[in-house]
C-alpha positions as a printed NumPy array, in Angstrom:
array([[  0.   ,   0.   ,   0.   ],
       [  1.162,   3.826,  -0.687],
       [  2.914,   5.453,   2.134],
       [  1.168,   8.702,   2.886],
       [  4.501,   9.538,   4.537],
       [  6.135,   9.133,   0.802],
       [  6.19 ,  12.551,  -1.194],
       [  7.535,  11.387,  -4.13 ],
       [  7.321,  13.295,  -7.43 ],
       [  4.913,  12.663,  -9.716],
       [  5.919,  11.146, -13.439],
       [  4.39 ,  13.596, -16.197],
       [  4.198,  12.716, -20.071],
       [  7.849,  12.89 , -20.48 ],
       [  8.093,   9.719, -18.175],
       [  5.594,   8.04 , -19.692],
       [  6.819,   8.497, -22.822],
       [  9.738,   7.091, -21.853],
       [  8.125,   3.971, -20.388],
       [  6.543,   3.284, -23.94 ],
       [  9.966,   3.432, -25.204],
       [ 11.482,   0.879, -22.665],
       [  8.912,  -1.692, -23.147],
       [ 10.17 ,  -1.983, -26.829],
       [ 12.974,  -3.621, -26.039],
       [ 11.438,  -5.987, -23.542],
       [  8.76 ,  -7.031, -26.147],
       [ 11.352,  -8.36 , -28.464],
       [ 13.441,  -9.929, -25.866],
       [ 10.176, -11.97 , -24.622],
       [  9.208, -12.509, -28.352],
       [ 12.948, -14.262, -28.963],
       [ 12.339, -16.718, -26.602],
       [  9.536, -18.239, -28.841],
       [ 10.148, -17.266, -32.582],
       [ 12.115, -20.202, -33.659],
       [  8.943, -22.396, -32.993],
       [  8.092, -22.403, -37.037],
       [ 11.203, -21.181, -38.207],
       [ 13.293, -24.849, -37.219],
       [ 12.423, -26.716, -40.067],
       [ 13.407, -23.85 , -42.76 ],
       [ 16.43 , -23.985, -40.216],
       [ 16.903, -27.554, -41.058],
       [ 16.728, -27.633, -44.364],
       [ 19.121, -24.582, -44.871],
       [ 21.954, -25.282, -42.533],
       [ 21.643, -29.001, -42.08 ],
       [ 22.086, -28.689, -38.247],
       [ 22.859, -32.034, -36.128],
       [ 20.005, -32.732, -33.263],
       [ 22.573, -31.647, -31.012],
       [ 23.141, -28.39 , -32.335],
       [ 19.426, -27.852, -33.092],
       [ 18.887, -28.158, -29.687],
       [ 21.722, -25.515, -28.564],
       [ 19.832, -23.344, -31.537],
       [ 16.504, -23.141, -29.174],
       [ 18.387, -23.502, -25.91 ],
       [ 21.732, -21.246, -26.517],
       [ 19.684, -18.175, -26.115],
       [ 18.108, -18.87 , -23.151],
       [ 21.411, -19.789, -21.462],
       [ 23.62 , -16.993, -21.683],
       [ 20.   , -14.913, -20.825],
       [ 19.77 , -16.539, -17.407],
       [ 23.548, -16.782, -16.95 ],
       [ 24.628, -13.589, -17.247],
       [ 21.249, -11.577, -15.668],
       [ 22.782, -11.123, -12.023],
       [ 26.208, -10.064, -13.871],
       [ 24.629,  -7.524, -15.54 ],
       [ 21.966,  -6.205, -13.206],
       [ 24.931,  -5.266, -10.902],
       [ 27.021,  -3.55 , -13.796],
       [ 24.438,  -1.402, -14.644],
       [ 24.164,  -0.343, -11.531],
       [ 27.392,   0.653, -11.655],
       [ 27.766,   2.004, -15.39 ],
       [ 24.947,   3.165, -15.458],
       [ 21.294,   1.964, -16.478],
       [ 20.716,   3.753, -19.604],
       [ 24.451,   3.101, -20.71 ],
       [ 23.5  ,  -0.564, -20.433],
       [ 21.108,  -0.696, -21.835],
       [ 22.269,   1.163, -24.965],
       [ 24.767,  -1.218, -25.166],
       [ 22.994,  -4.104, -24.951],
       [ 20.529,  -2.615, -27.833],
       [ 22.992,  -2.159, -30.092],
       [ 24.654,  -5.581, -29.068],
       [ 20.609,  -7.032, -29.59 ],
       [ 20.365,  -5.321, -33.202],
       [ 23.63 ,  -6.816, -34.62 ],
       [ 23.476, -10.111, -33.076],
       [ 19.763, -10.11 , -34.915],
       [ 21.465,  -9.44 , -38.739],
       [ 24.04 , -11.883, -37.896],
       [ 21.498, -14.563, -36.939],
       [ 19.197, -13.248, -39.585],
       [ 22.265, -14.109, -42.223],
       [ 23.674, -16.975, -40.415],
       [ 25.067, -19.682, -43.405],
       [ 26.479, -21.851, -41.021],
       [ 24.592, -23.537, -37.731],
       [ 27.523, -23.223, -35.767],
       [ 26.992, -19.37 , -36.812],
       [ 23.625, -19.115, -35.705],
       [ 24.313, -21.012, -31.982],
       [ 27.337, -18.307, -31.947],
       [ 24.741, -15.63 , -32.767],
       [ 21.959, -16.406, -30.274],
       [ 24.393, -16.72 , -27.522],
       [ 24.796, -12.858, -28.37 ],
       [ 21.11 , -12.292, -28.291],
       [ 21.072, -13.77 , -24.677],
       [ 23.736, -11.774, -23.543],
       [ 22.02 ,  -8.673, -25.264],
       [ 18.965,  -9.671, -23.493],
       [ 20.359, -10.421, -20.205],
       [ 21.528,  -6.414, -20.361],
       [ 18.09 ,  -5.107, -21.783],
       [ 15.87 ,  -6.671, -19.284],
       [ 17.143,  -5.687, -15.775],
       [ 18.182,  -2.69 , -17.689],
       [ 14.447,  -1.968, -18.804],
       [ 12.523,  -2.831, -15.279],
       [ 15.29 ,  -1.031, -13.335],
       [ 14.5  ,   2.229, -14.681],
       [ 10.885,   1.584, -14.42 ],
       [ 11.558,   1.643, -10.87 ],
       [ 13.894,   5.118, -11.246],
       [ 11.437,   6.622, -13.945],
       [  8.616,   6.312, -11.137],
       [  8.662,   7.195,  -7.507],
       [  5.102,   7.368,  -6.65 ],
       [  4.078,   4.222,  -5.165],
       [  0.707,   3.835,  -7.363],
       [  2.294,   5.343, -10.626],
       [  4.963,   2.862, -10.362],
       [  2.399,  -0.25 ,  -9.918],
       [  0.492,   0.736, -13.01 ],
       [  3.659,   0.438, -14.664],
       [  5.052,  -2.933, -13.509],
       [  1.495,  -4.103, -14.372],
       [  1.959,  -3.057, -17.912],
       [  5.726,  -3.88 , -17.734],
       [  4.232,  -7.345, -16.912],
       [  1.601,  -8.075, -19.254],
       [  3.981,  -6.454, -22.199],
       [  6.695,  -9.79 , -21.363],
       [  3.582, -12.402, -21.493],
       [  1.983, -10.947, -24.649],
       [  5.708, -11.229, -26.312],
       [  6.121, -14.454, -25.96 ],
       [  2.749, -15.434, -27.201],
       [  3.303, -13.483, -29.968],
       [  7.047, -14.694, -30.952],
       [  5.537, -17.672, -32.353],
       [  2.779, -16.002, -34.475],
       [  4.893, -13.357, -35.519],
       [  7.298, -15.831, -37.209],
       [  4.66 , -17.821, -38.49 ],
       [  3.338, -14.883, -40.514],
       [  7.088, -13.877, -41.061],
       [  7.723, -17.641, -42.355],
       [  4.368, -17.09 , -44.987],
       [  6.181, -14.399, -46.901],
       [  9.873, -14.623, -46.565],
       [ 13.166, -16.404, -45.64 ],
       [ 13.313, -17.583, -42.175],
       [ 16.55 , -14.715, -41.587],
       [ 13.334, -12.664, -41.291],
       [ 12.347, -13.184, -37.957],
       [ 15.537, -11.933, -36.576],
       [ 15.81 ,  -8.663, -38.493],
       [ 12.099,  -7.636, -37.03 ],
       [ 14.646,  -6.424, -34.203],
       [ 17.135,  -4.048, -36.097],
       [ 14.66 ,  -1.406, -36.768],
       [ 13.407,  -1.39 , -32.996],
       [ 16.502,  -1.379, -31.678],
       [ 17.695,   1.376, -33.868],
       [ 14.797,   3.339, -32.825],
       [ 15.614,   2.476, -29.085],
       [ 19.018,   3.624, -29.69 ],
       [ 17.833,   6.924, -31.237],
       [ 15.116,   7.568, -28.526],
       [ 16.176,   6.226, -25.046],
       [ 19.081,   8.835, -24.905],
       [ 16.521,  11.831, -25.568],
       [ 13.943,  10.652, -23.232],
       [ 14.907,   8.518, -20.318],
       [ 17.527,  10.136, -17.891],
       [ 20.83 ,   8.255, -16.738],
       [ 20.814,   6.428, -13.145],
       [ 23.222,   4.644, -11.339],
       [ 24.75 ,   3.899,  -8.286],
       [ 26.528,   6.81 ,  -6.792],
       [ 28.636,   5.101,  -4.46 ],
       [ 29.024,   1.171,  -5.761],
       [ 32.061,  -0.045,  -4.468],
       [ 34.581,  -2.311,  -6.551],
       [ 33.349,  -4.233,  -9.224],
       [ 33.717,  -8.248,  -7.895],
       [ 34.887,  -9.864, -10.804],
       [ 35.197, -13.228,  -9.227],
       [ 31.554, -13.331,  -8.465],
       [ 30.847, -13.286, -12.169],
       [ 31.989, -16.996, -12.487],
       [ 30.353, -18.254,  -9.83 ],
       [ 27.139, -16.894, -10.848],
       [ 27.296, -18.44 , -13.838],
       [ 28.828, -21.889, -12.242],
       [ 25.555, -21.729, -10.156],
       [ 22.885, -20.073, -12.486],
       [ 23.564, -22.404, -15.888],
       [ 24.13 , -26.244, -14.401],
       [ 20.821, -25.476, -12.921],
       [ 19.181, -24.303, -15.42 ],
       [ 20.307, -26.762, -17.953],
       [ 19.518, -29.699, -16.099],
       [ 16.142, -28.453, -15.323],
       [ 15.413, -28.143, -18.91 ],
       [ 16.931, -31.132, -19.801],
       [ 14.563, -33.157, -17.259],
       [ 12.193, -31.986, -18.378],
       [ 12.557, -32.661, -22.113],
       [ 14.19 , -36.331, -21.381],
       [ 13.967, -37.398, -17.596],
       [ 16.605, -37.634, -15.053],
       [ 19.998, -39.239, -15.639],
       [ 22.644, -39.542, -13.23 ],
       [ 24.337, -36.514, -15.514],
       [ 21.561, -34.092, -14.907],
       [ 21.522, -34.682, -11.404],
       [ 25.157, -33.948, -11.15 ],
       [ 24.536, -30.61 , -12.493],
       [ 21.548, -30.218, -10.631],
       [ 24.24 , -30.644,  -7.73 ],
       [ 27.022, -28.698,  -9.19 ],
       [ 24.852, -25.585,  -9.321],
       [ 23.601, -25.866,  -6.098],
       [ 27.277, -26.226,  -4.675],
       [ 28.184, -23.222,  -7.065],
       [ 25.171, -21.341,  -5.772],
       [ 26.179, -21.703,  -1.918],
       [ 29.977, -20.677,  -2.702],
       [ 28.032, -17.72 ,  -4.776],
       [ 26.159, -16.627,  -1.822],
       [ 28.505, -16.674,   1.206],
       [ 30.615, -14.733,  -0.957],
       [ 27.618, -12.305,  -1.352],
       [ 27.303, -12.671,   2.367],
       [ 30.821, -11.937,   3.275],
       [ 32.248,  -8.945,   0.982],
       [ 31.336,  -5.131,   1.229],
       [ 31.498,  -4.886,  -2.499],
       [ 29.412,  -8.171,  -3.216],
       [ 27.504,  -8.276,  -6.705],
       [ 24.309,  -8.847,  -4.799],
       [ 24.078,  -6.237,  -2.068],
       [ 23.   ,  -7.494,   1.221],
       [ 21.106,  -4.028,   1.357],
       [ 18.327,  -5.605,  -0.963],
       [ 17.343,  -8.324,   1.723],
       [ 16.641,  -5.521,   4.55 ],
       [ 13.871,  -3.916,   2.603],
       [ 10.509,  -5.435,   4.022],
       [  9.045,  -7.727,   1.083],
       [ 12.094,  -8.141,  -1.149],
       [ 12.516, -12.063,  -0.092],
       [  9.042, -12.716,  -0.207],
       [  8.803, -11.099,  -3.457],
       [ 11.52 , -13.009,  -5.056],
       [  9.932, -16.316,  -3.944],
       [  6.496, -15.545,  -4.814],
       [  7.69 , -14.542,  -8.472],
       [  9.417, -17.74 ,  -8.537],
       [  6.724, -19.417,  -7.826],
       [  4.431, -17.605, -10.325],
       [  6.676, -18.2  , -12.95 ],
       [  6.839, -21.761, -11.951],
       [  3.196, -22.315, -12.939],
       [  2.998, -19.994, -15.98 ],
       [  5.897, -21.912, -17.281],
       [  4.445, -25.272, -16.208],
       [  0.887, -25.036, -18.03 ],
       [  2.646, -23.806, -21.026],
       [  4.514, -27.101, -21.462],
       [  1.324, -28.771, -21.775],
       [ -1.183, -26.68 , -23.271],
       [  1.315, -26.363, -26.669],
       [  0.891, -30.213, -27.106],
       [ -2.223, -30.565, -26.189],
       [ -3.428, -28.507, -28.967],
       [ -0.964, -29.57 , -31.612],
       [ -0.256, -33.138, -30.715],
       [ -3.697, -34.092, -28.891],
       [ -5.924, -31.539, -31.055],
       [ -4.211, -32.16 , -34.196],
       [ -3.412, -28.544, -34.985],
       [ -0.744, -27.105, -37.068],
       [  1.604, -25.329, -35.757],
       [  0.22 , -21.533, -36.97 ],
       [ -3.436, -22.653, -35.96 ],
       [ -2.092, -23.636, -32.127],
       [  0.377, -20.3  , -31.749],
       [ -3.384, -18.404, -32.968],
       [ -5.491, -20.143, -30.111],
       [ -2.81 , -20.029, -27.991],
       [ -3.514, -16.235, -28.248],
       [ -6.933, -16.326, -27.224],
       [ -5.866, -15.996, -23.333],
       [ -4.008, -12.686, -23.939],
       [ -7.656, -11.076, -24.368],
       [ -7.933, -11.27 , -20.829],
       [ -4.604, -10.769, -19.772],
       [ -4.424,  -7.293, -21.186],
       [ -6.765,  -6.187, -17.883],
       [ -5.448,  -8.749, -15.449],
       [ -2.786,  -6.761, -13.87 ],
       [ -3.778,  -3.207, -13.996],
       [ -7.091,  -4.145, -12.779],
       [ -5.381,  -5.855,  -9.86 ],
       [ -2.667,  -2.812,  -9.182],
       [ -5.58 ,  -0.801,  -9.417],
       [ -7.131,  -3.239,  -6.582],
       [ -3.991,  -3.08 ,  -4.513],
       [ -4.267,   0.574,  -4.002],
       [ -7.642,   0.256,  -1.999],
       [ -6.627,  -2.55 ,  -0.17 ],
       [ -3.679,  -4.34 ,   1.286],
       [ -1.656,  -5.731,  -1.524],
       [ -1.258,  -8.626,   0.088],
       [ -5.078, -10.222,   0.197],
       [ -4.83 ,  -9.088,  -4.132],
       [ -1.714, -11.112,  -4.707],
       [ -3.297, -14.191,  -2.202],
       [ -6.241, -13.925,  -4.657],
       [ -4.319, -13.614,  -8.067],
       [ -2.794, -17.325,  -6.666],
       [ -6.378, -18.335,  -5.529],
       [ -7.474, -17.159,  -9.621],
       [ -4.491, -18.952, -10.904],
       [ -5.647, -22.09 ,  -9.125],
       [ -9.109, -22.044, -10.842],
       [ -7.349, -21.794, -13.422],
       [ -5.588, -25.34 , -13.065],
       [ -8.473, -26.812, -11.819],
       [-10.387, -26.133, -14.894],
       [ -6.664, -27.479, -16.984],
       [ -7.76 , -30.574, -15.113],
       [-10.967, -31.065, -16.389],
       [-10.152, -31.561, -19.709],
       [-10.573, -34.128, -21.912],
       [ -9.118, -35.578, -25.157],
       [-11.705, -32.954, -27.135],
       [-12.142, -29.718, -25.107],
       [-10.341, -26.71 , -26.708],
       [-12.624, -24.2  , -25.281],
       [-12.053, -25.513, -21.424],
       [ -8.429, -25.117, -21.901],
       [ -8.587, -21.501, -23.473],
       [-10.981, -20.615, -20.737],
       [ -8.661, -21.981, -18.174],
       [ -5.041, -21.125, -19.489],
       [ -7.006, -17.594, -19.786],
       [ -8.036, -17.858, -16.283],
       [ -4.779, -19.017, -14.921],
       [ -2.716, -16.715, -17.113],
       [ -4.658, -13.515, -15.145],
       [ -4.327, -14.529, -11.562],
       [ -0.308, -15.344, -12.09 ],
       [ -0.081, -11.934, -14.177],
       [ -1.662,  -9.938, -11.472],
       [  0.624, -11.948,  -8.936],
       [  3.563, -11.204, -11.   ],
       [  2.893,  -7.629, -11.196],
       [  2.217,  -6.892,  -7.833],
       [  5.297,  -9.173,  -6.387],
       [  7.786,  -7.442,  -8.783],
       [  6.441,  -3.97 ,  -8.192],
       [  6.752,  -4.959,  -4.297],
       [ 10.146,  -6.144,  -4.414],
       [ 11.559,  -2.938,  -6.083],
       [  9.869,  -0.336,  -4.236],
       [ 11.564,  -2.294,  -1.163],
       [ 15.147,  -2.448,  -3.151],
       [ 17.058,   1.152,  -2.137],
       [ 16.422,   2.697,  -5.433],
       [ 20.347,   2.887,  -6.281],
       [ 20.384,  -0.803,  -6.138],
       [ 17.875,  -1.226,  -8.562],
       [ 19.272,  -2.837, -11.298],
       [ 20.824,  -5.762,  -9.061],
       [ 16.986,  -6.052,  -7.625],
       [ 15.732,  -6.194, -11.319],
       [ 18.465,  -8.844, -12.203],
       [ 17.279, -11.236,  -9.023],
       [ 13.329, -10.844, -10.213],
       [ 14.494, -12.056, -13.373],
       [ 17.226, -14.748, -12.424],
       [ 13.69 , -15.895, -10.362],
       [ 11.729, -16.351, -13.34 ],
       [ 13.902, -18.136, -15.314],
       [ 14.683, -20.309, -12.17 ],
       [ 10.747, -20.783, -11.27 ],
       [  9.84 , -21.573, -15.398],
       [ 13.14 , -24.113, -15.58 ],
       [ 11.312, -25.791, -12.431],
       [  7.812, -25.85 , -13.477],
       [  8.528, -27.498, -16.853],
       [ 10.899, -30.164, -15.394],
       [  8.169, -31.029, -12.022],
       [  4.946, -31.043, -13.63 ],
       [  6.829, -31.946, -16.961],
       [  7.644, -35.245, -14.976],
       [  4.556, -35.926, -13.106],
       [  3.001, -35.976, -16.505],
       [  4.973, -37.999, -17.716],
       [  5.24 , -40.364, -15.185],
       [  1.404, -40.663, -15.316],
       [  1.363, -41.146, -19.543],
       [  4.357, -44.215, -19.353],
       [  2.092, -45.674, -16.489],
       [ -1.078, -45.757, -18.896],
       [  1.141, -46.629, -21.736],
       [  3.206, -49.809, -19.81 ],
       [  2.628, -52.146, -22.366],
       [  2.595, -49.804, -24.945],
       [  6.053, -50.353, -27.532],
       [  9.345, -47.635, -26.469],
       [  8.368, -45.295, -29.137],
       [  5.044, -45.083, -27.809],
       [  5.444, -44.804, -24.343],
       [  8.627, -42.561, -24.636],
       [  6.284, -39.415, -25.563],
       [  3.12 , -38.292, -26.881],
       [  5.308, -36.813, -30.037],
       [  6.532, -40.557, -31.109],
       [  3.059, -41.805, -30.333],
       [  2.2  , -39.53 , -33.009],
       [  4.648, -40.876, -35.272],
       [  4.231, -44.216, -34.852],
       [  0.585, -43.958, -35.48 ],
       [  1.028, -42.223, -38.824],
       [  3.322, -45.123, -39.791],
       [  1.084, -47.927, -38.534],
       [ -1.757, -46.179, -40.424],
       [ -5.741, -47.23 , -40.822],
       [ -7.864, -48.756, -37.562],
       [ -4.323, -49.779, -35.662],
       [ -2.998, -46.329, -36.039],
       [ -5.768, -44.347, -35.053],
       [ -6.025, -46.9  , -31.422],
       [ -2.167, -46.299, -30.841],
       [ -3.195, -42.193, -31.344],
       [ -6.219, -42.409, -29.076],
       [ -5.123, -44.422, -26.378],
       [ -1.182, -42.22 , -26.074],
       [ -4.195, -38.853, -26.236],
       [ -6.047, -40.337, -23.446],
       [ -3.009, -41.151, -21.161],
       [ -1.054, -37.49 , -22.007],
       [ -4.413, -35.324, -21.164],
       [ -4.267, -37.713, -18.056],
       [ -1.158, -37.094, -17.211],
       [ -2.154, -33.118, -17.907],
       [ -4.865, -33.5  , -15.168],
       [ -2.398, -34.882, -12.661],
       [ -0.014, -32.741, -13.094],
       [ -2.88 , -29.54 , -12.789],
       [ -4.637, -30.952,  -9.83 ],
       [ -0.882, -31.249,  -8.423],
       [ -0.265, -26.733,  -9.277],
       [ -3.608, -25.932,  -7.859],
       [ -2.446, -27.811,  -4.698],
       [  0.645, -25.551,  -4.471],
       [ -0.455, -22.556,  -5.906],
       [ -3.203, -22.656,  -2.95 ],
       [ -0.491, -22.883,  -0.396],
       [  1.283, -20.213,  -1.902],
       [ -2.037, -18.12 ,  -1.914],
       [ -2.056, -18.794,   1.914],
       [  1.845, -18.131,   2.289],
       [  1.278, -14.906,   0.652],
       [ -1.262, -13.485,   2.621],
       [  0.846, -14.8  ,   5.711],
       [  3.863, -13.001,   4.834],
       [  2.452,  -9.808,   3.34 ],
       [ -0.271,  -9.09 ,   5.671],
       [  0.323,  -5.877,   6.467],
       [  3.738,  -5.173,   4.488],
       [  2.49 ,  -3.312,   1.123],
       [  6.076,  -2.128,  -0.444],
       [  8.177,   0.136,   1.846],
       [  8.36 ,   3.345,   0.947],
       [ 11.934,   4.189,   0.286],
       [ 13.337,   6.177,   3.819],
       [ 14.063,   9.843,   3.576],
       [ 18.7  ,   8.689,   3.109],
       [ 17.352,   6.522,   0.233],
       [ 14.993,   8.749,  -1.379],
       [ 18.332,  11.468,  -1.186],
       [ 20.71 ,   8.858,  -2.836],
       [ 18.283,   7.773,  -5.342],
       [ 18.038,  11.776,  -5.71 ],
       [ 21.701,  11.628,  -6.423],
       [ 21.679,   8.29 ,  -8.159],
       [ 20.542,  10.861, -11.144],
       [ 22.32 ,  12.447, -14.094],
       [ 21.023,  13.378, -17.043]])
């Protein structure tokens, strides 16, 4: 809740203006995660890529994006937000031509490892100065709400956007939709949005940037691999090695006046809790997406356009989700809003797990309903957590929000991933490997077999994966109950702290245009 004590200026037109600039970039950077979806098999065909380095074509990006956001939350900080972020534009744009003209797939993995490591400076960079462009508590809340809803519209609309890219040109196309942007980012963001940084940041830790990245990428990566192919003995081992890297990582944090991560963050009321609330958001957003995709293309029978199209449909609602509940958080304590955007989101997962083999319009209606509660959560956690972050520190507290997300959507893919699984081999046990492996070779083998045995191989693997789908829904509304309950626990009471009278003078100073 506001602070009547807080007399923060008010943003004017300038400000906003600005805002519209900075969600640009973050709209691209959330469409990049999904616009190779239709572009792979033009991919394929042009470069010839090995399964292994198809994979690191999709997964390369997202990589260096999660590896490297802590790194560069805390150098902008230091260098400077806008700097960053200008850098990381222009970084964005020419890693897009190269990947756009890639003749090699080598060239192209080499490429999207630049777009991560563009992205991983644009999108603490962006949210950062969302929380410098805007002091007033409510001001600032209506724009992490759009801030929010901007990065889940993107990347719903990655995947359309290259289908329709894919109808009319090469597939080079969907990359070099980002030049122009970024060029226009690059010619605006240096009119409009003023510089901020820390004023008084200490040594740059250069050791810590390793050992974020020894604890940040293991994880990730064996997350994602779990849930793509199961746990291995590998996967746990890096699984392990992260979470060895990570403690190393934080007791240095822990231990050093000029640590990456300042220990500064943790003392503002709501910063913790918003970190693990976003985590857990992300977690379920994540986790519904990895089956609502195949169950419209692989249990539906869509195309790949047609599914990216439907998959749409939820974004109607989505649009009013999180204003509507920032607006709601202003009359009462935040913390009963972001309680009920988990108690939404739960509906939402209870409805996932009332589908059956044929009901497209229960999914829509529940991904829609699910998608609103966790955007409204979402909104409200990350708005929470940097109005409690000392406003010079905001681009480290933007970095952690982020590192969160990737953390919670690695998680939610690989757990409910696996209990879906778990629950399709089950129903498939005497099913043959190829069949009970996924619902994908299920598919396969059915168009091979053909005729009356064919279609009972499909119909039986659709019946066990939108079983699995049910379990693994009825499982998130469980949890996302409990953190409905753990949220109005820990917030009740605690709307984000408005920034003390030092911290509202350094974040005073923290500016220079």
């Amino acid at each position: 809740m506001t602070n009547p004590a807080t007399t923060a200026r008010l943003a004017g037109r300038r400000e906003w203006t600005a805002f519209t600039v900075l969600v640009l970039p973050l709209l691209l950077v959330s469409m990049d995660v999904s616009v190779l979806y239709f572009a792979i098999p033009a991919i394929t065909r042009e470069l010839d890529p090995s399964a292994t380095q198809q994979l690191w074509i999709f997964d390369s990006y997202a990589f260096a994006l999660s590896g490297l956001l802590v790194t560069m939350g805390s150098l902008g900080d230091r260098i400077g937000r806008r700097k960053l972020l200008l850098i990381g534009a222009a970084a964005f744009g020419l890693a897009s031509v190269a990947a756009a003209y890639a003749s090699s797939a080598e060239m192209l993995i080499a490429a999207r490892v630049l777009l991560g490591i563009g992205g991983a400076t644009l999108m603490p960079s962006t949210l950062a100065l969302v929380r410098n462009l805007f002091q007033d508590d409510r001001q600032r809340g209506k724009a992490i709400a759009i801030w929010s809803g901007a990065m889940t519209g993107g990347i719903a609309l990655g995947s359309v956007m290259s289908g329709v890219m894919l109808n009319h040109f090469w597939w080079g196309s969907v990359f070099l939709v980002n030049v122009p942007a970024m060029l226009l980012l690059l010619i605006l963001v240096p009119v409009l949005v003023p510089e901020f940084k820390d004023p008084a940041p200490g040594r740059f830790d250069l050791l810590s940037v390793p050992l974020s990245m020894a604890a940040v990428l293991p994880l990730v990566y064996g997350l994602k691999e779990i849930a793509a192919e199961g746990l291995t003995p590998l996967r746990a081992g890096c699984l392990a090695a992260g979470l060895a890297f990570g403690y190393v990582f934080v007791r240095r944090q822990r231990t050093r006046d000029d640590a990456m991560v300042s220990r500064a963050l943790f003392r503002g009321r709501g910063f913790g809790a918003g970190i693990g609330l976003n985590t857990i958001a992300a977690f379920a957003m994540m986790g519904s997406a990895y089956f609502t995709t195949q169950y419209l293309q692989s249990v539906l029978g869509m195309g790949t356009l047609e599914a990216a199209l439907w998959s749409l449909a939820p974004s109607v609602v989505i649009g009013a989700a999180a204003p509507l509940g920032a607006a709601l958080a202003q009359k009462t304590d935040r913390a009963y809003v972001i309680s009920g955007g988990f108690v939404l989101a739960a509906a939402g997962f209870a409805l996932i797990g009332l589908v059956d083999t044929d009901s497209l319009w229960l999914l829509l209606t529940g991904a829609g309903v699910l998608a609103s509660g966790l955007v409204t959560v979402l909104s409200l956690v990350s708005d929470m957590a940097l109005g409690a972050a000392p406003a010079e520190k905001a681009g480290s507290a933007a970095s952690l929000l982020e590192t969160g997300q990737e953390f919670g959507g690695a998680l939610g893919m690989a757990v409910l991933g696996s209990l879906g699984t778990a629950v399709y081999r089950s129903d498939l046990a005497g099913a043959e490997p190829a069949v009970r492996e996924t619902l994908g070779g299920a598919v396969a083998t059915a168009q091979q077999l053909g005729g009356a045995a064919g279609g009972q191989v499909l119909a039986s693997a659709r019946e066990a994966f939108v079983h699995g789908m049910q379990y693994a829904a009825w499982g998130a509304t469980v949890l996302l109950l409990a953190a409905a309950v753990l949220a109005a626990a820990l917030l009740r009471g605690r709307g984000a702290q408005a920034p003390a009278p030092a911290e509202r003078a350094a974040a005073g100073g923290a500016l220079a245009r």
